[in-house]
N, CA, C and O atoms as a Tinker XYZ file with bonds, in Angstrom:
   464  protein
     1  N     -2.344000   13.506000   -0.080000    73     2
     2  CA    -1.721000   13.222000   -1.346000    64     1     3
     3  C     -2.394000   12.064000   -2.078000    63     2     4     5
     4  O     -2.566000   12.007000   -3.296000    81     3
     5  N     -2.801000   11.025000   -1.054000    73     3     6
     6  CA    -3.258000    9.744000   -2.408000    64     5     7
     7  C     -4.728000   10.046000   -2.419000    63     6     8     9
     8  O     -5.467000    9.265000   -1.819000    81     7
     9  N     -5.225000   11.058000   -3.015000    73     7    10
    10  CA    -6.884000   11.488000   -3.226000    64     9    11
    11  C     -7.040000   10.165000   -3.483000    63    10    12    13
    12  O     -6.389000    9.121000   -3.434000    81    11
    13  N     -8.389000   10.653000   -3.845000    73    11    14
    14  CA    -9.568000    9.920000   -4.499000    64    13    15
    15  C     -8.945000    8.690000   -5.829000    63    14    16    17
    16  O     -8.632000    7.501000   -5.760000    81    15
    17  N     -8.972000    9.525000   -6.779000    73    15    18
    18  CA    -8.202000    8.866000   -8.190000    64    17    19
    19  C     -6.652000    8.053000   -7.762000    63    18    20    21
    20  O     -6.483000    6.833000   -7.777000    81    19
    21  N     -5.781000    8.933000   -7.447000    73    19    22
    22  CA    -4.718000    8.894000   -6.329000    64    21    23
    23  C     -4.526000    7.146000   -5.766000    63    22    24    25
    24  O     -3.844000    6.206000   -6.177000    81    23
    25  N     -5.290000    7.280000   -4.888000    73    23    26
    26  CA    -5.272000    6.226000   -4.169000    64    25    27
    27  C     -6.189000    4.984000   -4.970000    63    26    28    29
    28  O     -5.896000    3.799000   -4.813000    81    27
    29  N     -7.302000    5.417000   -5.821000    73    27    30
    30  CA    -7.190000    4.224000   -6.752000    64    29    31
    31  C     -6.360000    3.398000   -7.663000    63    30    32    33
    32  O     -6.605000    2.231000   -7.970000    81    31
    33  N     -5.574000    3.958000   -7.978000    73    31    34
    34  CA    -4.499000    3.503000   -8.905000    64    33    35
    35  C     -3.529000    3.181000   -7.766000    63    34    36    37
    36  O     -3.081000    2.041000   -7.644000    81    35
    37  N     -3.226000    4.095000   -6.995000    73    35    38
    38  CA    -1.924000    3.221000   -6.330000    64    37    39
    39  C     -2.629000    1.788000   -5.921000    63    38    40    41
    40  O     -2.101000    0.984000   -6.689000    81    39
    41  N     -3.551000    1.084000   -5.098000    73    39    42
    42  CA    -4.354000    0.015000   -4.718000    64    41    43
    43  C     -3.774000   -0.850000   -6.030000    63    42    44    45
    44  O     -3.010000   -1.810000   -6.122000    81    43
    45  N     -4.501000   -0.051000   -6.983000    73    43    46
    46  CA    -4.410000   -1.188000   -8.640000    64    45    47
    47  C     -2.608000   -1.498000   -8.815000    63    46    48    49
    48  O     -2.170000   -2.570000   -9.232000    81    47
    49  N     -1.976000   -0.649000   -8.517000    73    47    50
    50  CA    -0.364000   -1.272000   -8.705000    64    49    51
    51  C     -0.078000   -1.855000   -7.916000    63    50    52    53
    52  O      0.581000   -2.883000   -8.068000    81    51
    53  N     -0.505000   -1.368000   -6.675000    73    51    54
    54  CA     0.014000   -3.026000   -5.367000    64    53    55
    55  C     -0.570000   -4.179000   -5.800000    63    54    56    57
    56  O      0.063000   -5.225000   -5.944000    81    55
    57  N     -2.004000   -4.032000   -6.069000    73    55    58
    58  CA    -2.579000   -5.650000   -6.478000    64    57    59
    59  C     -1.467000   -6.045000   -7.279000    63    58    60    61
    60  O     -0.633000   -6.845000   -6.855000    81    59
    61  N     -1.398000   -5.458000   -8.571000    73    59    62
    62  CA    -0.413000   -6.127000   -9.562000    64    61    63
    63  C      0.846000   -6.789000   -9.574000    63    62    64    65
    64  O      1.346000   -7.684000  -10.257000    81    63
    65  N      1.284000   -5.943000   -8.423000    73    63    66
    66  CA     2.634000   -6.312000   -7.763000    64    65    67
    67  C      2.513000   -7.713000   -7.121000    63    66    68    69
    68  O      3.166000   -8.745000   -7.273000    81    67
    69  N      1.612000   -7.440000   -6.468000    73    67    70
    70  CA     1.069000   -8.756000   -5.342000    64    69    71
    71  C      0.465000  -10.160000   -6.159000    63    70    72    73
    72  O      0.438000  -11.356000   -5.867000    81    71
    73  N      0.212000   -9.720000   -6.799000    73    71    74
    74  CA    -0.108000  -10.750000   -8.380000    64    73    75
    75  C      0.944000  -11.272000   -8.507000    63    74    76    77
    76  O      1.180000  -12.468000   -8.336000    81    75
    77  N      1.684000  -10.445000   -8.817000    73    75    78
    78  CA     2.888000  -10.944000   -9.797000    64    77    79
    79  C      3.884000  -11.671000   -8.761000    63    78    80    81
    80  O      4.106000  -12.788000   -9.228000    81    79
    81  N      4.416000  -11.538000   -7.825000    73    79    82
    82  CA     5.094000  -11.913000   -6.678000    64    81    83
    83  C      3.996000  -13.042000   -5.529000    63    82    84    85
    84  O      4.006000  -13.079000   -4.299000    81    83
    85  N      3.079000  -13.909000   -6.577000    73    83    86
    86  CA     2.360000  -14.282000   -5.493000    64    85    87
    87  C      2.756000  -14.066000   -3.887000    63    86    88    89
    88  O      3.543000  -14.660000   -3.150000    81    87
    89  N      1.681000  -12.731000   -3.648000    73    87    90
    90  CA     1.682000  -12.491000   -2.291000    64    89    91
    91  C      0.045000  -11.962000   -2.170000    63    90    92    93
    92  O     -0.462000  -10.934000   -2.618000    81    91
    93  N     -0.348000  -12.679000   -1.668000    73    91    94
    94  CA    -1.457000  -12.222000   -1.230000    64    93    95
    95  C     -2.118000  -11.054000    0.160000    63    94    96    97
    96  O     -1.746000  -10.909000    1.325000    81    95
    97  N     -3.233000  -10.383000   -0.655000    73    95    98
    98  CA    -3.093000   -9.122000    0.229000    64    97    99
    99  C     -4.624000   -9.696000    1.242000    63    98   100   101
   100  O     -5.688000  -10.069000    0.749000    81    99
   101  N     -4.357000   -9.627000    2.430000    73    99   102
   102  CA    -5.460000  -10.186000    3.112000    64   101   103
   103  C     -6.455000   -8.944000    3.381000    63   102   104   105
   104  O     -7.628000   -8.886000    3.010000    81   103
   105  N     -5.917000   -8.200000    3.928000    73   103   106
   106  CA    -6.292000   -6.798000    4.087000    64   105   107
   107  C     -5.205000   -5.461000    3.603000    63   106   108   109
   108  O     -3.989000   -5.621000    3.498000    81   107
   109  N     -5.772000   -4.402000    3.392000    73   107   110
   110  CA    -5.697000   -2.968000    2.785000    64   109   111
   111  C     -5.907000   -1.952000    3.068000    63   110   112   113
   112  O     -6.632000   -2.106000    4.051000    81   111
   113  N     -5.757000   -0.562000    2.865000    73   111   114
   114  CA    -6.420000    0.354000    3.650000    64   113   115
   115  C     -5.112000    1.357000    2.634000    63   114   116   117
   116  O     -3.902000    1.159000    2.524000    81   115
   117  N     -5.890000    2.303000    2.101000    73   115   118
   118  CA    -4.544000    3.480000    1.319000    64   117   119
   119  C     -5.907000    4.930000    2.210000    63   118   120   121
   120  O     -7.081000    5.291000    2.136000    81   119
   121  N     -4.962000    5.154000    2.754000    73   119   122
   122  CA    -4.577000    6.261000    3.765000    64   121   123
   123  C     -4.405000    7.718000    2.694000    63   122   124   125
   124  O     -3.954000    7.662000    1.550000    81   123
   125  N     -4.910000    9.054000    3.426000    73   123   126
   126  CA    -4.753000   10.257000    2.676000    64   125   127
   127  C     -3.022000   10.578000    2.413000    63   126   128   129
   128  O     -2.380000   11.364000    1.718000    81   127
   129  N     -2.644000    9.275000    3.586000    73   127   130
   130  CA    -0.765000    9.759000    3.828000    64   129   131
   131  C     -0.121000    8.800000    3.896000    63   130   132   133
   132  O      1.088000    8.895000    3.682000    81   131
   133  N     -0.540000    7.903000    4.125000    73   131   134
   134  CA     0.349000    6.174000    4.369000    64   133   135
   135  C     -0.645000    4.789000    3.683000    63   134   136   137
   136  O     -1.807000    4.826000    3.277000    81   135
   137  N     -0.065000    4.084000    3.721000    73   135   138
   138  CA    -0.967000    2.688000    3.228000    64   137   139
   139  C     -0.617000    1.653000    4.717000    63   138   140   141
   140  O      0.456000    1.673000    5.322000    81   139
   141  N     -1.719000    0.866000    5.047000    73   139   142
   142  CA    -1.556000   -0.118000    5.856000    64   141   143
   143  C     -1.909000   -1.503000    4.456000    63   142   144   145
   144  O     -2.663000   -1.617000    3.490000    81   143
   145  N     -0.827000   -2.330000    5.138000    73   143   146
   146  CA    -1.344000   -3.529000    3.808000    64   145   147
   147  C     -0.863000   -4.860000    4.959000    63   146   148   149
   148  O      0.168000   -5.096000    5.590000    81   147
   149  N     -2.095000   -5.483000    4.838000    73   147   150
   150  CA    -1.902000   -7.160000    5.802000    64   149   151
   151  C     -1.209000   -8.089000    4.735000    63   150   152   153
   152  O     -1.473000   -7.776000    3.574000    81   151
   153  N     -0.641000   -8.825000    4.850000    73   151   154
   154  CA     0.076000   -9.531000    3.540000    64   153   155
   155  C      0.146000  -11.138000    3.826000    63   154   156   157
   156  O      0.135000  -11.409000    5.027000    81   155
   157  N      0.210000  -12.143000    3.022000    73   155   158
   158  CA     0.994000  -13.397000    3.266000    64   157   159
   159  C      1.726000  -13.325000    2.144000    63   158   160   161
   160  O      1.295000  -13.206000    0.997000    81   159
   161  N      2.815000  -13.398000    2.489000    73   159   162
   162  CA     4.315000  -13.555000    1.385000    64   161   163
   163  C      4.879000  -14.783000    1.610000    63   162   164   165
   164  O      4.879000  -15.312000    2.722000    81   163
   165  N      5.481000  -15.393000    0.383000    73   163   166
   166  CA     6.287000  -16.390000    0.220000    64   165   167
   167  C      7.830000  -16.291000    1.102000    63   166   168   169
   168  O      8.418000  -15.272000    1.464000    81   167
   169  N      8.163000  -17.511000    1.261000    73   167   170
   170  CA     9.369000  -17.397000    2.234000    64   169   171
   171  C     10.463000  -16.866000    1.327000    63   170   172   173
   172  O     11.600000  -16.791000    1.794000    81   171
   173  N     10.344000  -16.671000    0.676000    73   171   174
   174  CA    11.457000  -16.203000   -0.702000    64   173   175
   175  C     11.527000  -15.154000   -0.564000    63   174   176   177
   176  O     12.636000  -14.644000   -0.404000    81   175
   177  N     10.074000  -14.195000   -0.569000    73   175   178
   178  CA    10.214000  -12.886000   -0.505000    64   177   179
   179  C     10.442000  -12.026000    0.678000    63   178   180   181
   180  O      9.469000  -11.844000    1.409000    81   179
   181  N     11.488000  -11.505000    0.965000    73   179   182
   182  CA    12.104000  -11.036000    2.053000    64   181   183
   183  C     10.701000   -9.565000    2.438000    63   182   184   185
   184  O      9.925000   -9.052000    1.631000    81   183
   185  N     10.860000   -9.277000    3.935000    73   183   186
   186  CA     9.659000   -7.494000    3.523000    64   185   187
   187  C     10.031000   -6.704000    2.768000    63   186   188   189
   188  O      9.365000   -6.011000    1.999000    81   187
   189  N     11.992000   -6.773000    3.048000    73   187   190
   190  CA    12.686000   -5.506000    2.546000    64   189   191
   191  C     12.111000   -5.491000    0.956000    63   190   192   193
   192  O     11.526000   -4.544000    0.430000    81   191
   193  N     12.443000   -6.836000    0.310000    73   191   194
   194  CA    12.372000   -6.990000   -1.386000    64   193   195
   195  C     11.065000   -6.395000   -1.312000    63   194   196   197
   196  O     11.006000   -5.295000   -1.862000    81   195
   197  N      9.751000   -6.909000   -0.665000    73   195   198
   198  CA     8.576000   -6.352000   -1.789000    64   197   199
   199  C      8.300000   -5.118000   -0.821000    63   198   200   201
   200  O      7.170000   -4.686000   -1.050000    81   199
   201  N      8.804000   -4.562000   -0.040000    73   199   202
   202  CA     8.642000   -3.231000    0.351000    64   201   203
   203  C      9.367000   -2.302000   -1.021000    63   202   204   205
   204  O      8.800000   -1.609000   -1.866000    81   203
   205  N     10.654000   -2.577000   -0.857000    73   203   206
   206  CA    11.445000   -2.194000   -1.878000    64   205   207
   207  C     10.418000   -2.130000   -3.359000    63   206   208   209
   208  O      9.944000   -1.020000   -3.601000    81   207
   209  N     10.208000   -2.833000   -3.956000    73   207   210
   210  CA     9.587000   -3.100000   -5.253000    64   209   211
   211  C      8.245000   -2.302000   -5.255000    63   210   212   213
   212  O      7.824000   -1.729000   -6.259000    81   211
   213  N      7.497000   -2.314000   -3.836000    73   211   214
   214  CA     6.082000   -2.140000   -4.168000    64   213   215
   215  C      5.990000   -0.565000   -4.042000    63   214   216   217
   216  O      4.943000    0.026000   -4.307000    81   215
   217  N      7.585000    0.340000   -3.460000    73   215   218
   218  CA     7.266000    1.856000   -3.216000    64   217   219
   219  C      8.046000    1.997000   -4.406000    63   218   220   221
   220  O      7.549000    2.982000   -4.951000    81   219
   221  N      9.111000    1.523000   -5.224000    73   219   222
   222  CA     9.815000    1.882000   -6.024000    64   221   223
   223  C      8.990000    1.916000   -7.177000    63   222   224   225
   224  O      9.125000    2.838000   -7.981000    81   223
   225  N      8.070000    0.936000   -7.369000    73   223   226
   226  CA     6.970000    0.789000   -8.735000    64   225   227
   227  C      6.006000    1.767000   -8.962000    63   226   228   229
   228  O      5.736000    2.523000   -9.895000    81   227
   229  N      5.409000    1.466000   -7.464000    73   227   230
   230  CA     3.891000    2.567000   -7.099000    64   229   231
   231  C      4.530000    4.028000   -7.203000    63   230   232   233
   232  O      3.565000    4.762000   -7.413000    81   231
   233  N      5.674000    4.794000   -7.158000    73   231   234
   234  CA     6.538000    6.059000   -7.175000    64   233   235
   235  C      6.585000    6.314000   -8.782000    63   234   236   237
   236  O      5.948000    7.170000   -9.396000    81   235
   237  N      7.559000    5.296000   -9.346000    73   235   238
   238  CA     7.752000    5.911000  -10.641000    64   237   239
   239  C      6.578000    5.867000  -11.435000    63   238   240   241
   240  O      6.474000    6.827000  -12.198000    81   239
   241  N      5.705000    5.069000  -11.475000    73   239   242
   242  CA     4.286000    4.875000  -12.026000    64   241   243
   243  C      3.795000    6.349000  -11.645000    63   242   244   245
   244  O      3.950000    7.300000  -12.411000    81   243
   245  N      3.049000    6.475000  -10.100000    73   243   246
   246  CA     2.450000    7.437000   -9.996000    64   245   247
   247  C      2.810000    8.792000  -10.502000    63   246   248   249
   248  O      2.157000    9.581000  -11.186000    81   247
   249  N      4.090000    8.873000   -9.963000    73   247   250
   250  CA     5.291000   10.809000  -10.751000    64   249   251
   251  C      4.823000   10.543000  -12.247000    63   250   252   253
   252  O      4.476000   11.578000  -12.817000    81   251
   253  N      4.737000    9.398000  -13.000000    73   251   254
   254  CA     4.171000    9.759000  -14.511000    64   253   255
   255  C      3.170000    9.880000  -14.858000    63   254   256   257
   256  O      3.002000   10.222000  -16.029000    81   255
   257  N      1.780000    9.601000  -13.790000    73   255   258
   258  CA     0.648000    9.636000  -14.384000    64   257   259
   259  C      0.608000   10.770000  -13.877000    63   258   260   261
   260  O      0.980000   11.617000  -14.689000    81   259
   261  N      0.254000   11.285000  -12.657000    73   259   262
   262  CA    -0.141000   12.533000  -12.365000    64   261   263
   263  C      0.866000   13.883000  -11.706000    63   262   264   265
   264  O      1.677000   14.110000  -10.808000    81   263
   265  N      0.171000   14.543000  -12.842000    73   263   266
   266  CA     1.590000   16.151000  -12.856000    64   265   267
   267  C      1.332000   16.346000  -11.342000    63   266   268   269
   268  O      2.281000   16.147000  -10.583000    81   267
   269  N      0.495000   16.604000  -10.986000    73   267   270
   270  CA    -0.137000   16.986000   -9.533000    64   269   271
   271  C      1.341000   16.398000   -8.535000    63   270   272   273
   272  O      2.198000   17.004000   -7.891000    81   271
   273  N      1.192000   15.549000   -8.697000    73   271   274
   274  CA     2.486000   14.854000   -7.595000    64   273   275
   275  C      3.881000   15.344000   -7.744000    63   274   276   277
   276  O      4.519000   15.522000   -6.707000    81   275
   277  N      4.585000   15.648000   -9.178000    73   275   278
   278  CA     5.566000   15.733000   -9.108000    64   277   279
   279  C      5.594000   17.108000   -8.530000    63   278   280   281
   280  O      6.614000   17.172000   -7.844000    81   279
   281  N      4.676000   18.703000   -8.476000    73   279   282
   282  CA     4.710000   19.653000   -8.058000    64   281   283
   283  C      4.999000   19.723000   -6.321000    63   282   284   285
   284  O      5.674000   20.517000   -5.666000    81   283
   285  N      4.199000   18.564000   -5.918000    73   283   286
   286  CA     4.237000   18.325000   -4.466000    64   285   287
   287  C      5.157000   17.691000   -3.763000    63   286   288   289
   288  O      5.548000   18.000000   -2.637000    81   287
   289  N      5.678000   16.370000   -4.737000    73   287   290
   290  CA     7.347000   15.720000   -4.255000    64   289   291
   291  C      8.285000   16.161000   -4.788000    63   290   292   293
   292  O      8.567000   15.573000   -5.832000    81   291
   293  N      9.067000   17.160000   -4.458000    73   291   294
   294  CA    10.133000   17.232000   -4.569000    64   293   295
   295  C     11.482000   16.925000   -4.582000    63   294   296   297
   296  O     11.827000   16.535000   -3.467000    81   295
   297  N     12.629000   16.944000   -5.600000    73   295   298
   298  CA    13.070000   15.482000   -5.864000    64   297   299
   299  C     12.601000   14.213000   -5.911000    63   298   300   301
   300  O     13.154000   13.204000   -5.473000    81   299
   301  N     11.354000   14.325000   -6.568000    73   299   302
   302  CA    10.992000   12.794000   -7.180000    64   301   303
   303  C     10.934000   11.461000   -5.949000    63   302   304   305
   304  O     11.467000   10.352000   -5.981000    81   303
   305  N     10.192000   12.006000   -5.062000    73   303   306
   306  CA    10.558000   11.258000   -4.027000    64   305   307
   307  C      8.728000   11.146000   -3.260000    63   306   308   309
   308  O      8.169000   11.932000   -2.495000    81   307
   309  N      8.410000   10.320000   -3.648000    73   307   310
   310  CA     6.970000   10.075000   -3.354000    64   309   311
   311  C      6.973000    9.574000   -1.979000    63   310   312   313
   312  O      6.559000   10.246000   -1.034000    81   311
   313  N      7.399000    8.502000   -1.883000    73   311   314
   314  CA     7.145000    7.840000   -0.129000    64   313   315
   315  C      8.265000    8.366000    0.677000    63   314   316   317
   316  O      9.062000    8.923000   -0.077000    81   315
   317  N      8.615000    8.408000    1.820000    73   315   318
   318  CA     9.071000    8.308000    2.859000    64   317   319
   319  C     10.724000    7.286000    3.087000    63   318   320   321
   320  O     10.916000    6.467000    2.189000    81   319
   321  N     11.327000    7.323000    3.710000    73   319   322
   322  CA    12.449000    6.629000    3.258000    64   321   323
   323  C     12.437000    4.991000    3.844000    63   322   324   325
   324  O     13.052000    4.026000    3.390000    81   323
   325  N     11.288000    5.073000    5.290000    73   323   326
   326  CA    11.413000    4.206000    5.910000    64   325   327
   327  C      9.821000    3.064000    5.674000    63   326   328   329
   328  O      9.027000    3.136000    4.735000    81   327
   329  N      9.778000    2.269000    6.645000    73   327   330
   330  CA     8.207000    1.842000    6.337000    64   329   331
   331  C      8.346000    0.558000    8.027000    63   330   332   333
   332  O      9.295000    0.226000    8.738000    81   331
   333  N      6.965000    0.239000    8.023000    73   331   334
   334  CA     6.884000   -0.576000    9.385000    64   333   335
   335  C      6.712000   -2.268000    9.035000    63   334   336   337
   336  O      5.725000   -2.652000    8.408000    81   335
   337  N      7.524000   -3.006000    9.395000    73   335   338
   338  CA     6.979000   -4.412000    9.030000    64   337   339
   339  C      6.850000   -5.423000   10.201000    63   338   340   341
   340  O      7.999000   -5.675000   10.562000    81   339
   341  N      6.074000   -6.019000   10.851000    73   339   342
   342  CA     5.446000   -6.761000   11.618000    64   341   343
   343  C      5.362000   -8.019000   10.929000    63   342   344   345
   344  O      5.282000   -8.001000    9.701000    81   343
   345  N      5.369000   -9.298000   11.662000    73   343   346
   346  CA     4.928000  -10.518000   12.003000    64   345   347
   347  C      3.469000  -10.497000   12.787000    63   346   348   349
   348  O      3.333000   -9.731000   13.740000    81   347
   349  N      2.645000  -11.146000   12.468000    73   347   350
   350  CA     1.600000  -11.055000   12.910000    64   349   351
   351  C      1.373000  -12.782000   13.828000    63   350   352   353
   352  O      0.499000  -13.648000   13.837000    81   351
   353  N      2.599000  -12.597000   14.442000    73   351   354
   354  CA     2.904000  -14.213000   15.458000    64   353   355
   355  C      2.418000  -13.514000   16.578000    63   354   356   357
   356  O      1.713000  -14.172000   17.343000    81   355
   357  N      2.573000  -12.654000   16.780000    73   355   358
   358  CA     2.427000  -11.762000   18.258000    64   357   359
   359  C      0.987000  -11.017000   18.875000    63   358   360   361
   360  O      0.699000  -10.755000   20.043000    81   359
   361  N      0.273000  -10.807000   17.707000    73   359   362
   362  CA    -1.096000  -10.840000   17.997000    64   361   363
   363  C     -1.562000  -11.601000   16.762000    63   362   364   365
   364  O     -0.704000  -12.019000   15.983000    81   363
   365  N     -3.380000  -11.901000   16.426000    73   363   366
   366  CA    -3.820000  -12.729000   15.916000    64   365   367
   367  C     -4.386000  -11.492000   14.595000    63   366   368   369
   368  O     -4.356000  -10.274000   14.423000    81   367
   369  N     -4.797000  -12.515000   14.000000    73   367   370
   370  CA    -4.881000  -11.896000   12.338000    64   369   371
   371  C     -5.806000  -10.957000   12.010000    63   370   372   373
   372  O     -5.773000  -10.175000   11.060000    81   371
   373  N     -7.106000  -11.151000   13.331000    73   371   374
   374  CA    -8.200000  -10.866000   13.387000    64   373   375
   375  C     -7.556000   -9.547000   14.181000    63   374   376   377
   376  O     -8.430000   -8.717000   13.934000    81   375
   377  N     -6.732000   -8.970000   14.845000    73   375   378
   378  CA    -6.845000   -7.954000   15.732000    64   377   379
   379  C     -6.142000   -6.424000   14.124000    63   378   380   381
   380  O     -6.347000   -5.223000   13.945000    81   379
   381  N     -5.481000   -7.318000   13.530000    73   379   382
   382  CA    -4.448000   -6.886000   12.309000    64   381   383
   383  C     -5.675000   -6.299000   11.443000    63   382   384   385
   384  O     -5.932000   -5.108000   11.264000    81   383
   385  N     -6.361000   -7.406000   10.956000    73   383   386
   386  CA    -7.939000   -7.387000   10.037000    64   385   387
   387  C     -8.878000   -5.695000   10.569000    63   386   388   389
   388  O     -9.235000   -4.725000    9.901000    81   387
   389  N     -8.992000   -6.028000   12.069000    73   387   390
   390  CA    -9.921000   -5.216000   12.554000    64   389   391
   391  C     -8.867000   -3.573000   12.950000    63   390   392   393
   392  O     -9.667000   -2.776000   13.439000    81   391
   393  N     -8.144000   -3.245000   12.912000    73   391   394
   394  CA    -7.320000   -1.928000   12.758000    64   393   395
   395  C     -7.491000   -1.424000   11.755000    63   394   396   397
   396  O     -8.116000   -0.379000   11.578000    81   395
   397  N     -6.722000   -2.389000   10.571000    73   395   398
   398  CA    -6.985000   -1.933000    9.007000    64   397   399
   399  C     -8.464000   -1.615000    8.896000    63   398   400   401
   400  O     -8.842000   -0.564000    8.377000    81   399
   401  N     -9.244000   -2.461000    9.349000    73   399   402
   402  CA   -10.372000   -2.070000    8.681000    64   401   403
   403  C    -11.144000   -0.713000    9.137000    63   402   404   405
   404  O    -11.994000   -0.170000    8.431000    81   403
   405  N    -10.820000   -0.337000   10.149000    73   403   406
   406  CA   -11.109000    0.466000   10.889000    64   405   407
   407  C    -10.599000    2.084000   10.832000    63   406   408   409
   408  O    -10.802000    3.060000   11.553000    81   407
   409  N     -9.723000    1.813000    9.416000    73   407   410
   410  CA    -9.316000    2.946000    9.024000    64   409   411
   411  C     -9.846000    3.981000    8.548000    63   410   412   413
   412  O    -10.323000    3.641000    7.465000    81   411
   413  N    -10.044000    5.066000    8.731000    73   411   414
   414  CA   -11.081000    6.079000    7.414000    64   413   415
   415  C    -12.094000    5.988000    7.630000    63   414   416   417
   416  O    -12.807000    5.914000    8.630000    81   415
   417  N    -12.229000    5.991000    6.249000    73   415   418
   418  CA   -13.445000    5.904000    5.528000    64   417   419
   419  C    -13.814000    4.756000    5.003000    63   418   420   421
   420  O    -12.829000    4.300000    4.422000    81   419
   421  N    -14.888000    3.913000    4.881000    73   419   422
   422  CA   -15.046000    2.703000    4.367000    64   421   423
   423  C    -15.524000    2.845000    2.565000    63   422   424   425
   424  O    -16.308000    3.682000    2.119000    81   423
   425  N    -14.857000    1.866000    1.832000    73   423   426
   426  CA   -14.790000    2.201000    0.481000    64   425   427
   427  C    -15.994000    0.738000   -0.040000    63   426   428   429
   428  O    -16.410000   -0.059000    0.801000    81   427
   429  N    -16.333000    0.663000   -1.378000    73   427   430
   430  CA   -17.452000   -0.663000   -1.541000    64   429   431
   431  C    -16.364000   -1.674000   -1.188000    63   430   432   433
   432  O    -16.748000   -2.489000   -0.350000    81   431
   433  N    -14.902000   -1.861000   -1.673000    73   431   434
   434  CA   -13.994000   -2.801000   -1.824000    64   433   435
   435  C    -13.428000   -3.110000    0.094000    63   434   436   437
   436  O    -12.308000   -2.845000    0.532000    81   435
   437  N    -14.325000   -3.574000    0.712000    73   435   438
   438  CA   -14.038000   -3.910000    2.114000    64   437   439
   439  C    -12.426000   -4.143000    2.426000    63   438   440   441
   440  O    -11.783000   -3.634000    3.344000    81   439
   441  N    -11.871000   -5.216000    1.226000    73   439   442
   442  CA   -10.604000   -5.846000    1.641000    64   441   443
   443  C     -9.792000   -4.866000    0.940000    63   442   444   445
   444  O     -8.793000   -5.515000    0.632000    81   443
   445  N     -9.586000   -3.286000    0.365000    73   443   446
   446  CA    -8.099000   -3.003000    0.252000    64   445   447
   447  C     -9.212000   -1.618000   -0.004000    63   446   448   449
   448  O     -9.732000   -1.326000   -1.081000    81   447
   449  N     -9.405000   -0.832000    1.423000    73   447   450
   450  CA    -9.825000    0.480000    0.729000    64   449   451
   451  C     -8.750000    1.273000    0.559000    63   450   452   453
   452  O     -7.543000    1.045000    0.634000    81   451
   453  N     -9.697000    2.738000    0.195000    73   451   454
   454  CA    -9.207000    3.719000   -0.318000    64   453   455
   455  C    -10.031000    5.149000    0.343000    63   454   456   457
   456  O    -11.255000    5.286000    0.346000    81   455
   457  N     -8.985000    6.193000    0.913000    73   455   458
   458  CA   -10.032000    7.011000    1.668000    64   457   459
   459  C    -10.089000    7.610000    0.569000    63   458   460   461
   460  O     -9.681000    7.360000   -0.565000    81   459
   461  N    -11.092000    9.099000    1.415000    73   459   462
   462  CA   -11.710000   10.440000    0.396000    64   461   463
   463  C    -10.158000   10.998000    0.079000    63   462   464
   464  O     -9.991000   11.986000   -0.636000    81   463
C-alpha cells in the first residue's frame, strides 16, 4: 500500500508532524505495510498523543490525495487499530538505529527511508 509516491508523502507528513510537536525523528523506515520510526519526544508528549495525531493526520491527508487508497481501505480506515511503542532504556540506540536501517530497501535519505 505505501508505494513509491505513497510512502513519499506519508515520510513528508510525519516530518511535519514531528516539526511541529518538536519531536525529533532519529531514525525511519516506511515499510510496503507498516512504518518503523525511532523518535525523541518531549516529556509532554505522551506515545499515545503523537501516535494518535501522526496516524489520524497521515490517514485523512493520504484518503484525499490518492483515489487509489480509498478503493483499497475500506471504511476509511488506513492504519491498523493498534501500533508498538518501546523505550529504548532496554537496549541501546545503536541496536534500534541498526534494525530500522536494515529494513528493505535502502532509499538516498539514509535517516527516514522509503521502500519500492
Amino acid at each position: 500500500m505505501l508505494s513509491r509516491e505513497i510512502g513519499e508523502r506519508v515520510r513528508k507528513i510525519i516530518r511535519e508532524i514531528c516539526g511541529e510537536m518538536d519531536v525529533e525523528i532519529i531514525r525511519g523506515h516506511v515499510g510496503r505495510e507498516h512504518i518503523h520510526l525511532f523518535v525523541s519526544s518531549p516529556p509532554r508528549i505522551s506515545p499515545s498523543k503523537l501516535m494518535h495525531i501522526i496516524k489520524g493526520r497521515t490517514s485523512r491527508k493520504l484518503l484525499q490525495e490518492f483515489a487509489e487508497l480509498k478503493r483499497t481501505c475500506w471504511g476509511k480506515h488506513l492504519w491498523a487499530r493498534g501500533y508498538f511503542v518501546a523505550s529504548s532504556g532496554n537496549i541501546t540506540d545503536e541496536v534500534v538505529m541498526k534494525y530500522i536501517e536494515t529494513q528493505e530497501i535502502e532509499r538516498p535519505d539514509p535517516a527516514f527511508k522509503v521502500a519500492d
